[in-house]
C-alpha positions as CSV (number, residue, x, y, z in Angstrom):
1,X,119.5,84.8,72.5
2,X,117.5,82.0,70.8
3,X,119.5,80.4,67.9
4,X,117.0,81.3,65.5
5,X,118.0,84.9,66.5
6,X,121.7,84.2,65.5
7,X,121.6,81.9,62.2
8,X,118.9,84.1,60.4
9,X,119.4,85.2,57.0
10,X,120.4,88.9,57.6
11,X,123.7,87.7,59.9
12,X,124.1,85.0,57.5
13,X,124.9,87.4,55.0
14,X,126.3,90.0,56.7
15,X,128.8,86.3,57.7
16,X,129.1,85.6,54.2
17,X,130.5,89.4,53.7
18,X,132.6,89.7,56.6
19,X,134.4,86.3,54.2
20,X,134.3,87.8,51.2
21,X,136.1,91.4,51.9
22,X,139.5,89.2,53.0
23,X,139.4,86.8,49.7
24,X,138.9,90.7,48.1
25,X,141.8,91.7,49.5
26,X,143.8,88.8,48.7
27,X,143.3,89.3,44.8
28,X,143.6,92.9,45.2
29,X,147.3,92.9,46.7
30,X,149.1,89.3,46.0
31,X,148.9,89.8,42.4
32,X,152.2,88.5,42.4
33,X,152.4,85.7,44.4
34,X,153.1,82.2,43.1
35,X,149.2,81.2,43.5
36,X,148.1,84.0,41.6
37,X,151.1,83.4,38.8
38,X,150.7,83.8,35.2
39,X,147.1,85.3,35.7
40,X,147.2,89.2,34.0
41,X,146.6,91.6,36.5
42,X,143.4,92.9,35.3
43,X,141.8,89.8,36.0
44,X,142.3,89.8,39.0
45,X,140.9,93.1,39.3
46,X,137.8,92.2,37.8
47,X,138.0,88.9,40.1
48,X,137.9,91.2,43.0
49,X,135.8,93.5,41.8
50,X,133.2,90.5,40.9
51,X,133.5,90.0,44.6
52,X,132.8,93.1,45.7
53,X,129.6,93.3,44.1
54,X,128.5,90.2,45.5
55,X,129.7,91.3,48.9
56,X,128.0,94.6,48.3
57,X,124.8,92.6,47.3
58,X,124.5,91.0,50.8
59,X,124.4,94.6,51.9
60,X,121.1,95.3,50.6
61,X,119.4,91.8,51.1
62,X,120.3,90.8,54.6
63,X,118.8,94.8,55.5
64,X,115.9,94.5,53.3
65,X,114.6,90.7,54.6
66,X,115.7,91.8,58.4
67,X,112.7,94.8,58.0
68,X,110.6,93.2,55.7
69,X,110.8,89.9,57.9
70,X,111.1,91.5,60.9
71,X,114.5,89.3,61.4
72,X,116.2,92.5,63.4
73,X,118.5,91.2,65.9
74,X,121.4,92.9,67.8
75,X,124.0,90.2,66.9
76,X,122.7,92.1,63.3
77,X,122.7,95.2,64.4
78,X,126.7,94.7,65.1
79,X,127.4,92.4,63.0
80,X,126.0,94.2,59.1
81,X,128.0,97.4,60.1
82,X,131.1,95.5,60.7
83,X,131.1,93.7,57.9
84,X,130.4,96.9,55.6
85,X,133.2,98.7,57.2
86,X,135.0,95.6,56.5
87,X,134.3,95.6,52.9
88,X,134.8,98.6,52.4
89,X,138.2,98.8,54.3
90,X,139.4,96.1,52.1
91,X,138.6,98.0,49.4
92,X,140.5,101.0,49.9
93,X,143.3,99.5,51.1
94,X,143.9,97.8,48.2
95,X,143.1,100.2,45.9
96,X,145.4,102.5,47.7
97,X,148.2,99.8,48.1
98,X,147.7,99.1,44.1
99,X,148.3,103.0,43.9
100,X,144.5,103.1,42.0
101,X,142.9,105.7,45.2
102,X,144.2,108.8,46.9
103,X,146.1,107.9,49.9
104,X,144.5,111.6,51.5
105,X,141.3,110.7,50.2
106,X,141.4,107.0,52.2
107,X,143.0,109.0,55.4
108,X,140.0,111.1,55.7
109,X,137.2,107.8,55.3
110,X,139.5,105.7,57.3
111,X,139.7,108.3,59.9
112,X,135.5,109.3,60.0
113,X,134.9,105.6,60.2
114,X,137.1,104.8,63.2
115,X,136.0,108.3,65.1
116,X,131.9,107.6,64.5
117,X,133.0,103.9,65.3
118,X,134.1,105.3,69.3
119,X,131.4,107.8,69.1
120,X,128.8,105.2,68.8
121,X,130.3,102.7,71.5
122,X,130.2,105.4,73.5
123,X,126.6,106.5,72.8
124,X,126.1,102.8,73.0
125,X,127.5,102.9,76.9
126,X,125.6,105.7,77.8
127,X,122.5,104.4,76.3
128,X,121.9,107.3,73.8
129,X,120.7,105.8,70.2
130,X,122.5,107.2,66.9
131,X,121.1,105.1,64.0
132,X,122.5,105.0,60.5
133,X,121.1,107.8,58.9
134,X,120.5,108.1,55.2
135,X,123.0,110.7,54.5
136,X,125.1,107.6,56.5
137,X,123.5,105.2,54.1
138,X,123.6,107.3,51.0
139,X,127.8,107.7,51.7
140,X,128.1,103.7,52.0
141,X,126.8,103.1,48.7
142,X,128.7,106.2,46.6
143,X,131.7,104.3,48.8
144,X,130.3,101.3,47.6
145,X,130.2,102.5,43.7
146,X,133.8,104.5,44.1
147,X,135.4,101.2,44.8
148,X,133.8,99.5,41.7
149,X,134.6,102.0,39.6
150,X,138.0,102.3,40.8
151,X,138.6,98.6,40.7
152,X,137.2,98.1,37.3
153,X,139.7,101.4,36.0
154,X,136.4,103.5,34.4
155,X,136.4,106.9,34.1
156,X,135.2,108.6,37.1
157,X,136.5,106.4,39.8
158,X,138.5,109.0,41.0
159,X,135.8,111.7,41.3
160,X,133.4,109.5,42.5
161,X,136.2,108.7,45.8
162,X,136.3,112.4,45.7
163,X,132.2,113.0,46.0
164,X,132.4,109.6,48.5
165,X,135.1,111.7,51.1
166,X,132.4,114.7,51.0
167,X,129.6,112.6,52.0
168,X,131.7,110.5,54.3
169,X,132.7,113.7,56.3
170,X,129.3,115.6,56.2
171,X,127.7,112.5,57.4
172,X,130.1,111.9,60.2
173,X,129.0,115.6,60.9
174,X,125.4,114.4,61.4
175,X,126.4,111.7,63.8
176,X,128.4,114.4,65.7
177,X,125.4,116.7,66.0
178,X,122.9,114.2,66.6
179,X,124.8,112.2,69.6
180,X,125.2,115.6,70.8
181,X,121.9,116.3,70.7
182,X,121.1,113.2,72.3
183,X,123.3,113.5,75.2
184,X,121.8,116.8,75.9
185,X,118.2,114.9,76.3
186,X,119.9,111.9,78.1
């Protein structure tokens, strides 16, 4: 793979996200370490939350210039749906772990992501193409807008997690049905 193909702007900024969901986490749940000491809690919220929506941000540039560019590479195609899944991991993890998000309501994401995670390695191995849909894209930014308005404590938050689980599950259904579907052809 040419090195243009590698150090574009897309996987540069699915890079710089796959950075900024750890630093997240580190605000989110050392609060109370001697690095962090003497800063108010909500800060640090807001801190983190600041850097989840410039994490989230390089979610919708480095898709948008790899079509309108035509910068599409497969190091991009692994390496932007990591890096969400990353960001939003660290997310509810934290929120969880700061007792801000429903432990059952982060079982049942954490749990569709890993299981379409195998199903798609495994479509991957036998060749069969299951693209994000937009039901799958549609559930990463209600994900995307749960966690900011969990992390920033506004009204909502919780329902919003809620509405995120039903969209997460429903669109894990339509990877189900369409890998089967594919396999079928295949």
């Amino acid at each position: 793979m040419p090195t243009s193909q590698i150090f574009n702007v897309p996987n540069t900024l699915a890079f710089i996200r796959l950075l900024l969901a750890p630093l997240m986490f580190f605000f989110l749940v050392n609060q109370d370490t001697l690095l962090l000491e003497g800063i108010h809690p909500s800060w640090l919220n807001y801190f983190a939350a600041f850097i989840f929506v410039l994490a989230s941000a390089t979610d919708f540039f480095d898709g948008y210039i790899a079509r309108t560019f035509d910068q599409i590479t497969t190091l991009g195609k692994i390496l932007d749906p990591l890096a969400d899944k990353m960001l939003t991991l660290a997310g509810f993890l934290g929120l969880m772990i700061l007792g801000s998000a429903s432990p059952w309501a982060i079982f049942l994401i954490l749990t569709r992501e890993l299981f379409i995670t195998g199903l798609r390695v495994s479509a991957v191995a036998e060749g069969i193409d299951i693209s994000a849909s937009w039901m799958g894209k549609i559930k990463t930014v209600i994900q995307m807008i749960a966690i900011g308005f969990l992390l920033m404590g506004w009204p909502g938050g919780e329902l919003l997690l809620w509405f995120a689980v039903l969209l997460t599950l429903y669109s894990g259904y339509e990877y189900v049905r369409d890998f089967f579907k594919a396999a079928q052809r295949h």
